[in-house]
N, C-alpha and C positions, 0 to 999 in steps of 0.2 A: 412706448406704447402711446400715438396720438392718436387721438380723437378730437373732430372739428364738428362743436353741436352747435355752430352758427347758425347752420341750414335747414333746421329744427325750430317747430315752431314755438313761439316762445310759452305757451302751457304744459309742451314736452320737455323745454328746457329747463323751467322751473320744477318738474317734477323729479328731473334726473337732478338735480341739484338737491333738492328735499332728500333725496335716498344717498348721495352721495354725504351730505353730512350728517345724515343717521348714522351711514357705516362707520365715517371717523369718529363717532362718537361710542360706538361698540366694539372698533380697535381699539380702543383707550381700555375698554373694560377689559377687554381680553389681555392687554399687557399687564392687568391687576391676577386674571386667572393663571397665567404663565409664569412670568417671573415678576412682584411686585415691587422688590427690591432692585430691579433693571430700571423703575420710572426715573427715581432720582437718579441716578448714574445718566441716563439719557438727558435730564433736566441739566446736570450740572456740567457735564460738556458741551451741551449747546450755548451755555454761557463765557466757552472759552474760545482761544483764538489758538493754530497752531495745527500742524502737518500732523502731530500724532491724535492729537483731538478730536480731528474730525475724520479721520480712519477710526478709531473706535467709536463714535457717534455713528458711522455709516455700520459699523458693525451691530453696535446694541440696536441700530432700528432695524437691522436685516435680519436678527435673530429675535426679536422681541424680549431681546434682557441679552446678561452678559456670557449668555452661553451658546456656544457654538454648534449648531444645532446639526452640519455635519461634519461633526469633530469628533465623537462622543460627548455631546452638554462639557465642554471644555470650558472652562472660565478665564475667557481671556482680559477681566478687569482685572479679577486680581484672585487666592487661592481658594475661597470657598465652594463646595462644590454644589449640585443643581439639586433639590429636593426632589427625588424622586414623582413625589406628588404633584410637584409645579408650587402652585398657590390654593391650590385645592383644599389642603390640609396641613396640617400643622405642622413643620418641615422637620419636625424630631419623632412623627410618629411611623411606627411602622406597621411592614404590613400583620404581622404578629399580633399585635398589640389591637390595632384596628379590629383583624377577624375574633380575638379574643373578647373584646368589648362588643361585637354585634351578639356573639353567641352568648353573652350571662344576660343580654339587655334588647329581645328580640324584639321587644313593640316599638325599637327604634329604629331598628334598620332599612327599614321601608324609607326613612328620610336620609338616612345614610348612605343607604345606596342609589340614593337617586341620581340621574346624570344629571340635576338643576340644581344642586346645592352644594357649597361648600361645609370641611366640617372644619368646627373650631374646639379647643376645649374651654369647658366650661364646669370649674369647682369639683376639679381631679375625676368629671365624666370629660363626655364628647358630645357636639350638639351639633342641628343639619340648619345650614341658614340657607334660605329660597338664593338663588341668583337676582331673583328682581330683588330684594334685600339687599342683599350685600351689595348689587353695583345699579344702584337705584339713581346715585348721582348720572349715569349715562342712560338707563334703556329708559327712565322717563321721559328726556327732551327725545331720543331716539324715537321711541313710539308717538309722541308727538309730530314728530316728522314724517313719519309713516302715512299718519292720517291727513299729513296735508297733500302726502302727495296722493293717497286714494282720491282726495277730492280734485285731481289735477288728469285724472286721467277719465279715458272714456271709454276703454274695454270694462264691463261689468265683471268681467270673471277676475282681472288684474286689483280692480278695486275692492272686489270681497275679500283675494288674499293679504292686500296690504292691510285694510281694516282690522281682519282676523290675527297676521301679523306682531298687528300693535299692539293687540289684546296679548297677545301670547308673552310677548317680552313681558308686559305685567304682571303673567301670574306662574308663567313658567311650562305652560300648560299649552304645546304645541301642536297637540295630535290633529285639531278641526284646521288648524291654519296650513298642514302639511297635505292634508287631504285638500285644501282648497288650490292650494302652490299647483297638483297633480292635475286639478281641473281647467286651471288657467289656459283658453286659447284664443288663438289669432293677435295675440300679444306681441308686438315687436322690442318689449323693453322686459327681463327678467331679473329676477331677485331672489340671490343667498342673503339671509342674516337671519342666526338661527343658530345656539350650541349646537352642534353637529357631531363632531370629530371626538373621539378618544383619544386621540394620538399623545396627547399632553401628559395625563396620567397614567405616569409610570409606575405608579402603587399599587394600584388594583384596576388598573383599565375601566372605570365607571363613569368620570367626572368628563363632560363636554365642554369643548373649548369654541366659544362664537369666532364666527367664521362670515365676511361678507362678500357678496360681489354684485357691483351693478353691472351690468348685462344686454346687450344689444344682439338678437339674435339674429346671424346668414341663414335668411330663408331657402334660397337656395342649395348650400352645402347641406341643410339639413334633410333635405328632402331626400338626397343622396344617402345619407345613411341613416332613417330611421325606419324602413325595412326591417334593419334588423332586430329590432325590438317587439316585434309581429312573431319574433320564430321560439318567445322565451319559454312559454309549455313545450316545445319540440326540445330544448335545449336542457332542461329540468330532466325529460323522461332519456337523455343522452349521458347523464351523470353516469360518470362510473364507480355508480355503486350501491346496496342494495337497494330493490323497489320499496323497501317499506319506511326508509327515508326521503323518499322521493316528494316534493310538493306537485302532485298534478294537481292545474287548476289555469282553465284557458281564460277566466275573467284577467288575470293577472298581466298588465300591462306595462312597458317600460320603453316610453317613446323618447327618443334621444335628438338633441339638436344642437346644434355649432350657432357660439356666440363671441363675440369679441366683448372683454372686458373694457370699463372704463374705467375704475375703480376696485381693489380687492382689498379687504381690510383682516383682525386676527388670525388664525394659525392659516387661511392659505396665501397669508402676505408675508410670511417670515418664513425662515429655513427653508426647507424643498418647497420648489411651486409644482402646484398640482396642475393639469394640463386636460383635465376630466373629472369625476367627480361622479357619483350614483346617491340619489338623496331622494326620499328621507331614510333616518335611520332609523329609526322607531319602529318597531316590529309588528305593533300591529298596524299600523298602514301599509307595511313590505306586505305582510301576511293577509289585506283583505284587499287593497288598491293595488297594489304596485307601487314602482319608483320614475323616479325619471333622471335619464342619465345628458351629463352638461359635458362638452367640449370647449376647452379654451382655443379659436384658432389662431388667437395670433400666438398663445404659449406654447403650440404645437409646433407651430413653424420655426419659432427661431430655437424650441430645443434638437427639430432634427439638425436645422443647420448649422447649430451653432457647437452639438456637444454632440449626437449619434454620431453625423459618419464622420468627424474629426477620429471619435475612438474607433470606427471598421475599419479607415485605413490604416490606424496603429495596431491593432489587436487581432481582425480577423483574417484567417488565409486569404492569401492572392487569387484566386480561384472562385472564394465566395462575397467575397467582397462587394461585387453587381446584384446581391440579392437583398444587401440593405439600403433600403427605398422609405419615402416619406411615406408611401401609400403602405408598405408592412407596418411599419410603427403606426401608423394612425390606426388600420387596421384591427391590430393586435392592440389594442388601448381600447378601444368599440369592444373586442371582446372581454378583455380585462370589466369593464362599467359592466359590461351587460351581466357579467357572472359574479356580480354582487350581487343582483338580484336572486339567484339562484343557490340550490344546495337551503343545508338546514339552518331555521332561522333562532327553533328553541330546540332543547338536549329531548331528546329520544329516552323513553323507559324509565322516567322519574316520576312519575305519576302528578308530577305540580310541572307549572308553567315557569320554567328556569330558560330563561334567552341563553345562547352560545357565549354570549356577553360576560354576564353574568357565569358563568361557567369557568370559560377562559381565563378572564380578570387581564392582567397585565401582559397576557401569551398572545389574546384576542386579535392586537389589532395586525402582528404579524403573522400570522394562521390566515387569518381571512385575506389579508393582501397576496400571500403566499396562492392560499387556493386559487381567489378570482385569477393569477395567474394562470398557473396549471390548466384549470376547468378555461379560462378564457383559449387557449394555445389548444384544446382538447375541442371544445366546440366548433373552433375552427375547422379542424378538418372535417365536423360536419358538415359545412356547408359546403367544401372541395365535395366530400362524396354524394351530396344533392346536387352537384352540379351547379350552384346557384356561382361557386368562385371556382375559375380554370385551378386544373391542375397543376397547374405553374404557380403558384399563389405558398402552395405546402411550403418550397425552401425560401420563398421570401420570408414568408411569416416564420419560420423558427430562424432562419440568420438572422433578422431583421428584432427577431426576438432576444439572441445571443448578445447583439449590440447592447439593447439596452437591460440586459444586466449590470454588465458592466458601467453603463452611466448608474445604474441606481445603486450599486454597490457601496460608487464611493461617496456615500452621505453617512460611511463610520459602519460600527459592527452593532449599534442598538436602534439606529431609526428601524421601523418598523419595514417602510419598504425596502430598503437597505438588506435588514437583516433576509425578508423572503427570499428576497435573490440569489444571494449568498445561498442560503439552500436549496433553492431548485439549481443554482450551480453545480452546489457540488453531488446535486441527488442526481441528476442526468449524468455530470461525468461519470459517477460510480457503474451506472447503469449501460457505459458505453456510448451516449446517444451527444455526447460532447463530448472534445480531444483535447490535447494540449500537445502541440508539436514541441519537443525539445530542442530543435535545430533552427526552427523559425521563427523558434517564440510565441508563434500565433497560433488561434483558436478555429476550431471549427466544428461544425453537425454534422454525424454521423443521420443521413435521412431516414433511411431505413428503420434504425434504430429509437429514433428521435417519438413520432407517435405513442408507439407501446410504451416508451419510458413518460411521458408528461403525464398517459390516464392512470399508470402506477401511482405516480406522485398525485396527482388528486385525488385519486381513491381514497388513499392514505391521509391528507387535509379534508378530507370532506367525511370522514370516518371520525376523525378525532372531532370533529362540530358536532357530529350526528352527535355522538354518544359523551359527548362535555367531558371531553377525559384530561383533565389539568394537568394530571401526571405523564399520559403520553405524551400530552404536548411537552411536556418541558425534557422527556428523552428524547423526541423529536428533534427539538432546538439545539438541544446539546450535541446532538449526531452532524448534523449539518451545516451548524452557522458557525464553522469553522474557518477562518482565513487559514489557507493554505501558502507555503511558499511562492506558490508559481502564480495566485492571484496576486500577493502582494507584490511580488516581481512587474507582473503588469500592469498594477493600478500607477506605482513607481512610471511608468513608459507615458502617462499621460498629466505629467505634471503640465505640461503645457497647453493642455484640453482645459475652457473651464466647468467645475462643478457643476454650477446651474445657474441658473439666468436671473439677472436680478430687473425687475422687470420699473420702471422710470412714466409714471402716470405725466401726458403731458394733454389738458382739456381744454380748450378755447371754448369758454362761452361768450353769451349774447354778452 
């Protein structure tokens, strides 16, 4: 991934320089949130010499600790196995024990379950410490950096969010500086850094893992698809399923743009790289602003070329094989972002304001991945039947779709996008609307069928968020996030495909 900031003037340079070692300084923290006990282990192989040394060096920093992120959390230093929780919480606690102490000790759980704190124990309780706390050695100088570079720039709207930014890292306290991110325009330089993601915590899906990216936005490309971010009340009142879960509300906005990274630092610089992205998370900014949806383009391009149709031409029929195209995957990813925006954001008929989040717990982050599928593949043929995309578009986008299951599959049977796949896999085969030839080994969409089976399956994902059903959900998962013989058979056929892209920052400056 090069980037030549020569040609940049040198106030631009120094600001992209300012935010690029904020983020290294917030990767650091994030490898404290993730696995803490990975720091040393990374420390003390960089101190050695030798072939096998520095293959697990490249591994602890491609996983952010010594687990194999799509392996199942493998530990390939040595036997101990991944705390569930990350570094979040106290690697012997469970989740048992946890809901058992919120419920005797309720005027704590507000700090408890916050996504900005870690929990420790403390004198046989449990206690919530801020993130700016606990990793105060990095978002200090980081928000320091922040602020030099607000004073480095000359878009007004860019320099409110980095100020606001800096503040936020301090106190943990993100909603003004998220709402400011949304406002930001005519900006040619953007910025992730910001707990964002659940993905890390596997205990109870609560705790946010910081996440950075410095950002240089194709004005061009974007223009091309943020269109569709203009159709998202049309797309809300398109859900399949009932109105009275429905968000109408036309203020609600989610303009999308194509940028090339220069830098990406915490959870989406280790294990799976994200190639998109829909932010912020924070529900009430989803619920009174909107969001805004980010494209990686150069992460896009080298994962169709480098991983999609390497697996169409191993996995999918000879027949359909012409329908997986850069333009379906890009496509179907624009709907994917955009149907994060959409469906229920809090649980239905509890009379308190309980988030889907909070509901779910550790179910959460694959439900929602799962749906934005589904509803993303569902919205689509919206716009086929507005005419706004040829009819010819339908079997791109579901082949084009079948491919990258199959890439998402193989990152193991617990990452979360991993694990959705896996169930819309095997919920469309049940359903008829995918095959599996026994003679050719390869896959293919039944078309016909393919539609009515993806709005079944959202209905169903977007039903279990409406109404925060934890126990559906987990019959759900148990029904479908089955590896079957004839996937493992096929995943087997692409050892020589690789998993995912490990992406090599190379930046010339002044």
């Amino acid at each position: 991934m090069k980037f030549d900031a020569r040609g940049l003037s040198q106030q631009t340079n120094e600001m992209l320089k300012a935010l690029t070692e904020a983020g290294q300084l917030l990767h650091e923290a994030y490898l404290y949130q993730y696995a803490p006990e990975g720091i040393a282990i990374r420390d003390s192989l960089g101190r050695q010499d030798g072939d096998l040394s520095n293959k697990l060096l490249r591994l602890v920093e491609r996983n952010g600790g010594p687990y194999d992120k799509m392996d199942d959390f493998t530990n390939f230093v040595n036997n101990n196995p991944k705390p569930p929780g990350s570094g979040f919480y106290p690697a012997d606690l469970t989740k048992e024990e946890f809901e058992g102490y919120l419920a005797r000790y309720m005027h704590r759980s507000k700090a408890l379950m916050s996504p900005y704190t870690v929990v420790r124990r403390d004198n046989g309780g449990l206690k919530a410490i801020p993130f700016h706390e606990e990793y105060a050695r990095y978002v200090v100088p980081a928000a320091e950096l922040l602020k030099k570079a607000s004073r480095l720039t000359d878009n007004v709207s860019f320099k409110k969010f980095l100020e606001l930014r800096a503040e936020a890292l301090l106190t943990d306290d993100y909603t003004e500086s998220h709402l400011a991110w949304l406002e930001v325009v005519d900006s040619d330089i953007d910025l992730l850094m910001a707990p964002d993601e659940v993905y890390d915590d596997g205990l109870m899906g609560l705790k946010a893992s910081y996440e950075v990216s410095v950002m240089l936005k194709d004005s061009a490309a974007s223009a091309k698809v943020d269109f569709f971010g203009s159709y998202l009340n049309e797309l809300e009142m398109n859900l399949p399923i009932d109105e009275k879960y429905k968000r109408p509300s036309a203020i609600l906005k989610s303009p999308m743009y194509v940028v090339n990274d220069i830098f990406r630092g915490g959870d989406i610089a280790t294990g799976y790289q994200a190639v998109a992205t829909t932010l912020p998370n924070d529900p009430i900014v989803r619920n009174t602003k909107g969001t805004k949806i980010i494209f990686w383009k150069n992460m896009m391009v080298a994962r169709v070329e480098k991983i999609i149709l390497p697996i169409a031409y191993e996995l999918i029929s000879s027949d359909q094989i012409g329908f997986v195209t850069t333009q379906g995957v890009f496509s179907n990813t624009i709907m994917h972002e955009l149907c994060h925006s959409v469906g229920p954001i809090y649980v239905h008929g509890t009379g308190e304001t309980i988030s889907v989040n909070e509901a779910l717990k550790e179910h959460y982050t694959t439900i929602e991945e799962a749906k934005a599928d589904a509803a993303g593949l569902h919205s689509m043929r919206y716009f086929i039947r507005k005419g706004i995309l040829g009819k010819e578009m339908e079997q791109i986008h579901a082949v084009s779709a079948l491919a990258s299951i199959f890439r998402t599959i193989r990152f193991s049977t617990t990452e979360a996008h991993a694990k959705a796949s896996l169930c819309a896999l095997n919920y469309l085969r049940n359903a008829n609307a995918i095959r599996f030839d026994q003679n050719t080994k390869r896959w293919s969409v039944i078309f016909d069928r393919f539609g009515p089976a993806v709005a079944d399956l959202a209905g169903e994902l977007l039903l279990l968020e409406a109404t925060g059903d934890f126990e559906g959900t987990e019959k759900f998962l148990n029904r479908w996030s089955v590896m079957s013989v004839d996937v493992e058979q096929s995943l087997r056929r692409l050892n020589h495909v690789p998993v995912d892209i490990e992406p090599v920052y190379d930046v010339k400056w002044k």
